[in-house]
NURORO-252425 format. One record per residue: y negated, z, x negated of N, C-alpha, C in turn; residue in three letters. Coordinates in steps of 0.001 Angstrom, whole numbers, padded with zeros to 6 digits, always signed. Each point is the difference from the previous one (the first is absolute). Example, Ala and Ser with C-alpha at 12.3 -4.5 7.8 and 13.67 -1.06 7.14 Angstrom:
+005690+007800-013190-001190+000000+000890-001200+000000-000900Ala-001050-000720+000350-001190+000060-000820-001090+000730+000770Ser
END
This chain:
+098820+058716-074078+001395-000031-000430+000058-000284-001504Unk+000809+000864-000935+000276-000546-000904+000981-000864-000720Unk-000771-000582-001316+000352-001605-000619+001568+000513-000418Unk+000911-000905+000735+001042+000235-000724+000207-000585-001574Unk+000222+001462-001034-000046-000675-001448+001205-001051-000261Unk-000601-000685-000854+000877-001033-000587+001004+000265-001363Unk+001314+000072-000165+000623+000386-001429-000566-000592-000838Unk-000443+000748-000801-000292-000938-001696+000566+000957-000941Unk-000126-000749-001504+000364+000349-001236-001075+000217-000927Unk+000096+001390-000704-001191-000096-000826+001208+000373-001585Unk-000186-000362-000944+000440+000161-001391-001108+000199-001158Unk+000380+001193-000551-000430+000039-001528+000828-000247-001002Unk-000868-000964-000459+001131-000406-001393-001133+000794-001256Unk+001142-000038-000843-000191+001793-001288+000358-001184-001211Unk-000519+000230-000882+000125-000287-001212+000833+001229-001093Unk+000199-000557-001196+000386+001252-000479-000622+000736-000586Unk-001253+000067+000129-000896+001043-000222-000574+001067+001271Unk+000844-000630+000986-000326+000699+000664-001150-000235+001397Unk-000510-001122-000315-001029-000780+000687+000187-000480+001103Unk-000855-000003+000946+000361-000933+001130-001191-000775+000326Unk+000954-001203+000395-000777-001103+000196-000611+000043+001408Unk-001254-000460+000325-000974+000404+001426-000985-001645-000248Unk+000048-000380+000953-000698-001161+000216-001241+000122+001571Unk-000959-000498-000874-001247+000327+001640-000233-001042+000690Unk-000043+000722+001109+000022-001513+000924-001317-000408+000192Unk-000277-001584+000224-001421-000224+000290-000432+001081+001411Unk-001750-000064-000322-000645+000553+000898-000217-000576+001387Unk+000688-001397+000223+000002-000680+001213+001229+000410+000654Unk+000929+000939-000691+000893+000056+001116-000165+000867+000790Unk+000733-000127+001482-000515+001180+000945+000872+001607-000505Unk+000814-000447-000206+001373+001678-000092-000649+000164-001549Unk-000687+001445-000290-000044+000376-001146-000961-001477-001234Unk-000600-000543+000169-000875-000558-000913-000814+000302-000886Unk-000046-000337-001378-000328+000504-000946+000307+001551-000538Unk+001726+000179+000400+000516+001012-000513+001060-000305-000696Unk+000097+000931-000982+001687-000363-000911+001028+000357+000994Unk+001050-000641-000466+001180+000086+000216+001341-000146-000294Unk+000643+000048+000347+001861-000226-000875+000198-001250+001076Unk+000860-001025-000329+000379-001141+000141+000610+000275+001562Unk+000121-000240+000927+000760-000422+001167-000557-000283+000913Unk+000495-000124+001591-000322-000475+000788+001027+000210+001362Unk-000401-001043+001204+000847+000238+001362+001715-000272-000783Unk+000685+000520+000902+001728-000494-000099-000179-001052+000798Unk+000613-001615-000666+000046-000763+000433+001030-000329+001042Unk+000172-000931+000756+001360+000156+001485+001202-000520-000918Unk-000276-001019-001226+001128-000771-001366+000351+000997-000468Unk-000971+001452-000475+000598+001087-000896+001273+000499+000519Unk+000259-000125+002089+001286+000836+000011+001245-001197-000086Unk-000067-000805-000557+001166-000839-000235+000636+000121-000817Unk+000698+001019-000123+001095+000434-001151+000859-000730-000210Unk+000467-000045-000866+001175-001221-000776+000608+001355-000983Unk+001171+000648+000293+000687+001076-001239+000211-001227-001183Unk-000085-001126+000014+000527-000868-001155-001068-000277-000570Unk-001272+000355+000325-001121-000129-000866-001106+001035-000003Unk+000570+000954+000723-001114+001697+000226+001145+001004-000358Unk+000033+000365-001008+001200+001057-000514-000395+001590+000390Unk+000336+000712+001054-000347+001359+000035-000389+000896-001081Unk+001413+000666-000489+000150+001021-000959-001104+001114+000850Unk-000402+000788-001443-000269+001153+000751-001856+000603+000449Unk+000548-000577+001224-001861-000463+001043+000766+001231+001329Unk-001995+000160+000268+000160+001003+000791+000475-000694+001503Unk+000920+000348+000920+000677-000555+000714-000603+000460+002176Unk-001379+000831-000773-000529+000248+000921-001073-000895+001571Unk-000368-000884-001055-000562-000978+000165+000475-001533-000024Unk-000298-000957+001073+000697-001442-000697-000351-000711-001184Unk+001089-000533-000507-000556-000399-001642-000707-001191+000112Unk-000578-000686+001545-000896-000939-000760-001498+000956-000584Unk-000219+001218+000434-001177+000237-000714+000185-000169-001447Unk+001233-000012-000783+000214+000118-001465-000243-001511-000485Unk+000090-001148+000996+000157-001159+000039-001576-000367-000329Unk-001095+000240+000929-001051+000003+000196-000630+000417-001400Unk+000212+001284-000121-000709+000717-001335+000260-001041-001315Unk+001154-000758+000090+000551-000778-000994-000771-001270+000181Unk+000166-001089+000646-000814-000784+000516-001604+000323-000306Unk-000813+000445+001143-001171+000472-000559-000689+000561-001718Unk+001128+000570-000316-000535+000207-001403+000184-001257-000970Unk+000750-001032+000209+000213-001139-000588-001389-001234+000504Unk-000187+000166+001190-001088-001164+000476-001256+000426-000571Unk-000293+001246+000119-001492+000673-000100-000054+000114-001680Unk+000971+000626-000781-000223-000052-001428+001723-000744-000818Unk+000498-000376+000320+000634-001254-000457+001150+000668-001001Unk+000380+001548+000230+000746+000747-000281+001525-000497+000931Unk+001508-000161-000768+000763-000619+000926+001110+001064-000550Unk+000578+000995+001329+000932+000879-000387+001532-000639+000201Unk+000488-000797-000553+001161-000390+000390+000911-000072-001224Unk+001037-000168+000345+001442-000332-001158+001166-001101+000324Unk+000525+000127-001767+001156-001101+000794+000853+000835+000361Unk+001326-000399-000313+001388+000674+000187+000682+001380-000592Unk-000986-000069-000849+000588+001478-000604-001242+001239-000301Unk-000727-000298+000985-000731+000912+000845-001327+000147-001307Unk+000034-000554-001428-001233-000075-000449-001451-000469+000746Unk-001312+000371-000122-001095-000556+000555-000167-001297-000657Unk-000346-001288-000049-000123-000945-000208-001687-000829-000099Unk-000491-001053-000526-000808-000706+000241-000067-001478-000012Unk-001106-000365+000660+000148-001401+000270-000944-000773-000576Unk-000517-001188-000291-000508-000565-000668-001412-000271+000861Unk-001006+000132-000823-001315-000055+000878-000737-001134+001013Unk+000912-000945-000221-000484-001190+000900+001225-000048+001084Unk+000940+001141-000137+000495+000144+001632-000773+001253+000390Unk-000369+000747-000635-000321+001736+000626-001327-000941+001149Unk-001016-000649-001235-000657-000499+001153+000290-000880+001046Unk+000714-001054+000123+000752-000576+000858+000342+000677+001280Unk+000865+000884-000492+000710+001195+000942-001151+000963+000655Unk-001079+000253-000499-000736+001023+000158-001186-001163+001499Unk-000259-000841-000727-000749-001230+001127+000508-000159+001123Unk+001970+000011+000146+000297-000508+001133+000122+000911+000925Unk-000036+001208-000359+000340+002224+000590-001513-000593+000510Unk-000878+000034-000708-001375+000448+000499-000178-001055+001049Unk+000505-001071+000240-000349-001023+001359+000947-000345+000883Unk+000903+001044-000121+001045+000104+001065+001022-000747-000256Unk+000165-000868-001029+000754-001159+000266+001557+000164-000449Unk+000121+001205-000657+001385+000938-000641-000112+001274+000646Unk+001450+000709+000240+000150+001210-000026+000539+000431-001377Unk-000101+001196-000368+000336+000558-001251+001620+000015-000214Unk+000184+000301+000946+002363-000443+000125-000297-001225-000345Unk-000436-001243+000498+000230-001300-000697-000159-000329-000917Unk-001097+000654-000841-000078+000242-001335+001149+000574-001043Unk+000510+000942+000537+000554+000604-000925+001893-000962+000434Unk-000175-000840+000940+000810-000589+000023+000389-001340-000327Unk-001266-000332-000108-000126-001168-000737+000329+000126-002261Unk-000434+001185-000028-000330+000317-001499+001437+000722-000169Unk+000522+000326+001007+001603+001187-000124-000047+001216-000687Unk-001349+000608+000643-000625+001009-001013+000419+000943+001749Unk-000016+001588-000828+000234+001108+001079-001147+001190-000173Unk-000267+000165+001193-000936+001263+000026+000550+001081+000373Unk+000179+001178-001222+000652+001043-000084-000900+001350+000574Unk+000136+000613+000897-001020+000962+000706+000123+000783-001172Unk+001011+000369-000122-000482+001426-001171-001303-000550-001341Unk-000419-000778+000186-000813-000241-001041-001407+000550+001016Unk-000100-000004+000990-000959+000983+000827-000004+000771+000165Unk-000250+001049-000615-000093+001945+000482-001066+000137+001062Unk+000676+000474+001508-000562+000111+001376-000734+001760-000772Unk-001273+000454+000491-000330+000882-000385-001112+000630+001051Unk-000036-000487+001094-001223+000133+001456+000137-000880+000802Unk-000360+000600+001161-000288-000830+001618-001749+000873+000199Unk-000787-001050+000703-001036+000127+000553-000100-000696+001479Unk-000523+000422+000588-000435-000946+001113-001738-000021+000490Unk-000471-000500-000092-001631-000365+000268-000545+000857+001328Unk-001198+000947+000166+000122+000786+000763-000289-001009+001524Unk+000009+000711+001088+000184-001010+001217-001290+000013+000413Unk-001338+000666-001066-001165-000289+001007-000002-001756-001009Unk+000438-000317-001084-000285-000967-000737+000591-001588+000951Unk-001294-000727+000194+000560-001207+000563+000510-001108-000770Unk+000766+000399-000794+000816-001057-001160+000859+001461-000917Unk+001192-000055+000385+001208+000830-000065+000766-000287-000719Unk+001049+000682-001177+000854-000832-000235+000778+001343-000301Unk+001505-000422+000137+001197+000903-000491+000880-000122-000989Unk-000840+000840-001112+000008-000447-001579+001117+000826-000700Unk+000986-000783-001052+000994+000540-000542-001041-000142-001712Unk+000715+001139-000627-000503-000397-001318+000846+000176-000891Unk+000248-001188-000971+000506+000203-001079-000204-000061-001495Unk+000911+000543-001051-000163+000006-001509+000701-001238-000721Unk-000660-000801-000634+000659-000844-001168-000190-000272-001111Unk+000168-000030-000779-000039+000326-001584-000181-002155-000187Unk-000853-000048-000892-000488-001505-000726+001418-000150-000638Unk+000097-001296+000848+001277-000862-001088-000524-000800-001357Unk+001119+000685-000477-000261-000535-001874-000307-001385+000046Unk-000977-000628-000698-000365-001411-000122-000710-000280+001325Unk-000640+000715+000777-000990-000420+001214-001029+000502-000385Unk-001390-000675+000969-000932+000170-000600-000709+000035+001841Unk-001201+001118+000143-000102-000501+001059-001806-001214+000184Unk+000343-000749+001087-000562-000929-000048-000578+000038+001609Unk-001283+000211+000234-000308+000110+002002-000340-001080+000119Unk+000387+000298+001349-000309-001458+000916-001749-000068+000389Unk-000809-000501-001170-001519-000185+000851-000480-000023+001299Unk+000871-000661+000812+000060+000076+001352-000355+001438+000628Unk+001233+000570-000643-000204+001639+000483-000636+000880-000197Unk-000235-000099-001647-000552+001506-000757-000701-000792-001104Unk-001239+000924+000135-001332-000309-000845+000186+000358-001484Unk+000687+001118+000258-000222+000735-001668+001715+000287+000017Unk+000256+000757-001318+001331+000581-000164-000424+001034-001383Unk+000653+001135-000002+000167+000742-000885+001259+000544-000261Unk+000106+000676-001011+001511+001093-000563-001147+001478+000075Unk+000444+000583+000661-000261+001284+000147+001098+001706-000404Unk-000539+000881-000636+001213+000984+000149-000547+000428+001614Unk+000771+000651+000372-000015+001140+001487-001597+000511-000107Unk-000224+000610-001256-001107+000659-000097-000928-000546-000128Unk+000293-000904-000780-001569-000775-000288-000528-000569+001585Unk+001021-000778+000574+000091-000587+001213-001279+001084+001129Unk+000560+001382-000031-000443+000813+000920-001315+000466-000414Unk-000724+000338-001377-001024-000060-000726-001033-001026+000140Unk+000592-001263+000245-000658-000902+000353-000700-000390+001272Unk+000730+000545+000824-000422+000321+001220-000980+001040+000559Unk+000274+000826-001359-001178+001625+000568-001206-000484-000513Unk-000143-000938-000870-000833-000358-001078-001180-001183+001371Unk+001032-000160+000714-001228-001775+000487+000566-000871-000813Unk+001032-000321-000561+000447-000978-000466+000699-001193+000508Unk+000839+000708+000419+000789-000817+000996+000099+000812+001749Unk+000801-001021+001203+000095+000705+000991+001565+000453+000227Unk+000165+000656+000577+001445+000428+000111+000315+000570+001311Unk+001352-000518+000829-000096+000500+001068+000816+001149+000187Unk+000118+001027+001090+000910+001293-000035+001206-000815-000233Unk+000951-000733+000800+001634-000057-000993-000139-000414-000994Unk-000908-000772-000824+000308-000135-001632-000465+001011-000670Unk-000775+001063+000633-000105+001666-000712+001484+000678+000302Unk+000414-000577+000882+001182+001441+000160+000661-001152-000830Unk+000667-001199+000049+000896-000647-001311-000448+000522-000941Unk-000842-000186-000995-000713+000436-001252+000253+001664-000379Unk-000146+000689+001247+000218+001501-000214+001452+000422-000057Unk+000918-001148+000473+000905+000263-000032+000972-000242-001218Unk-000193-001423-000658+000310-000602-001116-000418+001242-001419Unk-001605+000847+000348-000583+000894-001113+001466+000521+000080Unk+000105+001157+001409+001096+001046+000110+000943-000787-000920Unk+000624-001242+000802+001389-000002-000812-000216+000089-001350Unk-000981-000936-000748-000080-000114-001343+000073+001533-000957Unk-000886+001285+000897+000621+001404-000162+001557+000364-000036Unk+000603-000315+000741+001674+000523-000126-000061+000284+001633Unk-001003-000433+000752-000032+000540+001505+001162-001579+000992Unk-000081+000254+000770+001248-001226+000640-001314-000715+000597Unk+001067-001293+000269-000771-001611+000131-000128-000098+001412Unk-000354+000943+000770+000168-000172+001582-001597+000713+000427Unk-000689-000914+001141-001617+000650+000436+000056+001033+000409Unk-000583+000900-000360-000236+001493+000653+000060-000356+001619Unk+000408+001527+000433-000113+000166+001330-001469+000350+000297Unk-000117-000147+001572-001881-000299+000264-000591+000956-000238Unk+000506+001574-000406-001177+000804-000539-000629-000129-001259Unk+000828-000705-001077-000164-000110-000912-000575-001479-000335Unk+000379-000461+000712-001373-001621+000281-001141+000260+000155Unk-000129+000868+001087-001516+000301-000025-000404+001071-001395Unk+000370+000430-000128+000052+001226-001459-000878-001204-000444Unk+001191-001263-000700-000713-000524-001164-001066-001451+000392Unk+000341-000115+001660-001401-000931+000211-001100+000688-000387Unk-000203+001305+000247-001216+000928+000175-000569+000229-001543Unk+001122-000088-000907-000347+000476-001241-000503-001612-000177Unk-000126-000914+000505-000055-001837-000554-001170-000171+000570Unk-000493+000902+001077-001203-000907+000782-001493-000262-000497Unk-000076-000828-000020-001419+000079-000590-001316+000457+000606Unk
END
């Protein structure tokens, strides 16, 4: 019988050069070890606790429930200490580094949900600052599954990113290309959805749209990736 997958969030955050940030996970973990990756993880059961007075819609894809947008937000803040939120007049905002870590300690040991955070601080998490751009789901011979949303976010001005040792060994800024070069090379490892993200981010960065190819064209460009 197969593993029923679990929702998670995966995010690339882009610099303005164009870069994306990929962090590798140690080689002790079981899912994917000692491979790069973009920041996320499971949807937590806290992510679906919506509060409209502190999770502002606007314009998010309405296909899906928005705690995955919740998750992607969260996760990219614990793992590299990136915090997408605002006050009242919908600017991105920052916080001072002896709460980011504070805040970031109490996410990683359960002891906060991310709504209490942003309710404690009266800060709002605006979805449109996430561009939804793919769904994956883990194939069903795989005994560790997950049902993955992916999204785009652009580095907030005055952040810096910072990983959680815990999680990720290394960190780099990569373009799309270099990223995928690196991989043909033996450089780094890379798994098929962060080839189809990466192939997809190239396209858009062409003038092509921000959404994963359909599966003929996945395999097209796994095949052109494989080593």
């Amino acid at each position: 019988m197969a593993v029923i997958p679990r929702p998670a969030s995966t995010v690339v955050l882009m610099n303005d050069l164009s870069q994306v940030y990929m962090t590798k996970r140690p080689t002790t973990m079981k899912f994917f070890g000692g491979y790069c990756v973009f920041p996320g993880g499971a949807v937590d059961k806290t992510d679906y606790e919506i509060d409209s007075h502190y999770i502002k819609y606007g314009n998010h894809d309405e296909t899906f429930h928005p705690a995955y947008y919740v998750a992607a937000a969260r996760e990219l803040f614990e793992e590299v200490g990136i915090l997408l939120v605002s006050t009242g007049d919908g600017a991105l905002t920052n916080i001072e580094s002896d709460k980011v870590n504070k805040y970031r300690r109490l996410l990683l040991n359960r002891e906060m949900s991310f709504l209490n955070m942003l309710e404690q601080e009266g800060f709002q998490l605006q979805l449109e600052n996430l561009t939804y751009f793919g769904h994956l789901v883990t194939p069903e011979v795989n005994p560790i599954r997950f049902d993955t949303r992916f999204f785009l976010t652009q580095l907030p001005t005055g952040q810096f990113p910072n990983p959680d040792s815990n999680e990720i060994d290394e960190a780099f800024w990569f373009s799309p290309e270099e990223a995928i070069c690196a991989h043909q090379n033996g450089d780094i490892s890379l798994a098929p959805p962060t080839i189809l993200a990466l192939k997809t981010i190239m396209n858009f960065n062409k003038g092509g749209p921000l959404m994963m190819p359909d599966l003929e064209t996945a395999k097209k460009w796994l095949i052109e990736n494989k080593n």
